[in-house]
N, C-alpha and C positions, 0 to 999 in steps of 0.2 A: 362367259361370265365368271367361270373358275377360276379361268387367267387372268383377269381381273383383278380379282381379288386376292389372287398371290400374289400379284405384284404389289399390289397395296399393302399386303403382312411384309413382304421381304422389303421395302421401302420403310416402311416403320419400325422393323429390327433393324436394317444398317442404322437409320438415324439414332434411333437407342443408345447402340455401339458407341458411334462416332460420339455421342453425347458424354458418354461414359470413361472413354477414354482424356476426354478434353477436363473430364473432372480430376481425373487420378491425375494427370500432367499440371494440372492446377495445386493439386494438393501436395505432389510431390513437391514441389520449385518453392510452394509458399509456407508448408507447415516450418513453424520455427522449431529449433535443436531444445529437448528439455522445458520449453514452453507451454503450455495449453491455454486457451482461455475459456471461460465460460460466461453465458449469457443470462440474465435473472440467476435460478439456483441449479442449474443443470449444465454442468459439463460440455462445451462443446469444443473444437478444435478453433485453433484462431486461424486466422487471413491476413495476417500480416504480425511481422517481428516488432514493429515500432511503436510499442506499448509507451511510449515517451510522446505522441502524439495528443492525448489528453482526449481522445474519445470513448464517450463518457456512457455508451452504451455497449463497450467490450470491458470488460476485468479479466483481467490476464492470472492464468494459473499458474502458479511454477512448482516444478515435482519436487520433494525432499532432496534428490540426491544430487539436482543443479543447486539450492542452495548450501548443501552443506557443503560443495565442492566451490563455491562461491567465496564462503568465505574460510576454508582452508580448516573443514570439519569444525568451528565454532572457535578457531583458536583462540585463546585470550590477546594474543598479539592484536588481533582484528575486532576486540571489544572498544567500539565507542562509547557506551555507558550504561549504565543501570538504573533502573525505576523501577517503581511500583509495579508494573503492568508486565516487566520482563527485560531483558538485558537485549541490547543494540548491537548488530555485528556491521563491520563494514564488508561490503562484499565485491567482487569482480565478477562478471558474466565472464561466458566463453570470447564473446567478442568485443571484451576490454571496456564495458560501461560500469561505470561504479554504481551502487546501490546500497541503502543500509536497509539490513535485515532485522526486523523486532520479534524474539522470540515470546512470545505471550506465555506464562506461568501455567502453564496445566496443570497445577493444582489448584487453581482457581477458576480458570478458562472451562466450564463442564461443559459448552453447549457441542449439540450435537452436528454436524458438518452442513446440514441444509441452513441450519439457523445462522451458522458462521458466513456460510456464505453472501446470506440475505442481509445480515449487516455489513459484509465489507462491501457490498453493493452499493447501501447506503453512502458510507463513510467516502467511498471512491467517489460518489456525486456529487461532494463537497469540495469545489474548486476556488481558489482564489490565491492571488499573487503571494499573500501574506500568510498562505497554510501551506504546509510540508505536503507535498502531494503523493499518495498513496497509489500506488504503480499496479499491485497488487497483491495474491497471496500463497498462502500453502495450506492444507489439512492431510495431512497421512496419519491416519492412528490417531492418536492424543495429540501429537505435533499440528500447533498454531501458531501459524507466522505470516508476517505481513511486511512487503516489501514495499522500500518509500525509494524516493529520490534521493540521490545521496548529495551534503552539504559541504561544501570543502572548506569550508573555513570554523565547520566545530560548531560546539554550541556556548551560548555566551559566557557561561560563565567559567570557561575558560579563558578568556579575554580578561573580564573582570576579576581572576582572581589569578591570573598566569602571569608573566612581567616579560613576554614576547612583544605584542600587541600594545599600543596606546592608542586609543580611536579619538580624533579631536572630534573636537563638539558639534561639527554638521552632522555625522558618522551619527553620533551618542542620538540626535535628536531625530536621525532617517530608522533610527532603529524603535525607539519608541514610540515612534506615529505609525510606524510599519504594523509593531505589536499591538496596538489601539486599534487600528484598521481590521486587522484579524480576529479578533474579537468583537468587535460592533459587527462583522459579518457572520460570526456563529451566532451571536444574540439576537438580532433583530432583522439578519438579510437575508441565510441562508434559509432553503425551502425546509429543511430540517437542522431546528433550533438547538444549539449543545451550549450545555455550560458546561468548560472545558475544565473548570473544579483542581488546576494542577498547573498551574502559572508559578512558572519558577525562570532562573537563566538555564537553567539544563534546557529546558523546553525551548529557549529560544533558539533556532536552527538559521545559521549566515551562509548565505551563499559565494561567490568569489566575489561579488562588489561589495559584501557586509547587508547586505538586503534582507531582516529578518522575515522568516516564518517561523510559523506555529507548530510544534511539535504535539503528538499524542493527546489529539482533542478526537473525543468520539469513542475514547476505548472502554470507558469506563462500562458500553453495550455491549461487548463480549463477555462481563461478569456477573456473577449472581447480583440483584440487588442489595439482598442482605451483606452479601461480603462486600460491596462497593461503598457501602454507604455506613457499616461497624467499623467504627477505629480500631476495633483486635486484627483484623482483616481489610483495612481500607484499601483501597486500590486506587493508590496516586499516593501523596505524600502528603501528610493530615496538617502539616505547620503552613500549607502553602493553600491548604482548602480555606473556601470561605464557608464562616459560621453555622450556616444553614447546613453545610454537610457532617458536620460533627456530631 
């Protein structure tokens, strides 16, 4: 009966083992370089590198010193623009994927890392053809940042105010019905309703066929209310708000 039942303990510790091992050889092969992701508001390691896959139950974490090294410590050289909300860098990953990085104003940005993280949760379930897709994020210290898909062809209103570019008039009106479509789905389609208070051409974001999306809708929930919504402090750009935000 003894023997027995050593055999049954030592049966159930090899399988342990075996178990254990097969996780480490799993974690090793698949944890990604500089990567983490987290699942709701808690930290957890990711299962795969291909945060470009648009599953919508992973947010991918990324550590301060992969972006700053992304985009060549915040060079100005790598500044695509400036807003309301925080300055745009464009970035490169280790393994050659573009990305633009949004560092958010921490002088304005107070919340504390659970709370940030429960809205980018949010904002990341917000899918559509015609919105900049939000990949994921950062929080170290004070530092909040939020990585998007990167856009290779700029935002519009360098087209319209640059003399590179001329877009004939199919272009002009795939871009306008694009931006209409983006907006009727944060107003009345998406499961969480934003008015995006900050419609300008900087916002408009063109991919290489000129296919717009929606740039920087949803951010205005990482800020105080009161600072979001005071013109001393507005947060987005007050000429491009509509009235009710004033």
């Amino acid at each position: 009966m003894k023997t027995s039942s050593l055999f049954f303990f030592l049966g159930g510790v090899v399988v342990l083992i075996i178990l254990l091992i097969i996780v480490l050889i799993y974690w090793k092969i698949w944890k990604p370089a500089g990567i983490k992701s987290f699942i709701s508001e808690s930290k957890r390691h990711a299962a795969s590198t291909d945060f470009f896959s648009g599953d919508l139950r992973t947010i991918f974490y990324f550590d301060f010193k992969t972006l700053k090294r992304a985009t060549k410590n915040f060079h100005p050289d790598n500044l695509l623009g400036k807003g309301g909300f925080g300055p745009v860098y464009k970035g490169k990953l280790k393994d050659g994927r573009m990305v633009a990085v949004k560092r958010l104003s921490h002088d304005k940005s107070q919340q504390g890392e659970s709370e940030f993280l429960a809205e980018v949760r949010l904002i990341t379930s917000i899918q559509h053809k015609n919105l900049v897709r939000l990949l994921g994020c950062c929080s170290d210290g004070s530092q909040r940042l939020l990585v998007y898909e990167f856009m290779k062809n700029g935002s519009l209103d360098h087209i319209i105010y640059g003399k590179k570019v001329c877009l004939n008039w199919e272009t002009r009106f795939q871009i306008i019905l694009g931006v209409a479509r983006g907006l009727q789905y944060l107003h009345e389609d998406s499961h969480l309703r934003i008015v995006h208070r900050d419609i300008k051409a900087s916002n408009i974001l063109l991919d290489d066929k000129f296919h717009p999306r929606i740039g920087d809708f949803g951010l205005a929930r990482f800020f105080p209310e009161d600072e979001a919504y005071l013109s001393t402090t507005f947060a987005g750009t007050l000429l491009y708000s509509a009235r009710i935000c004033d």
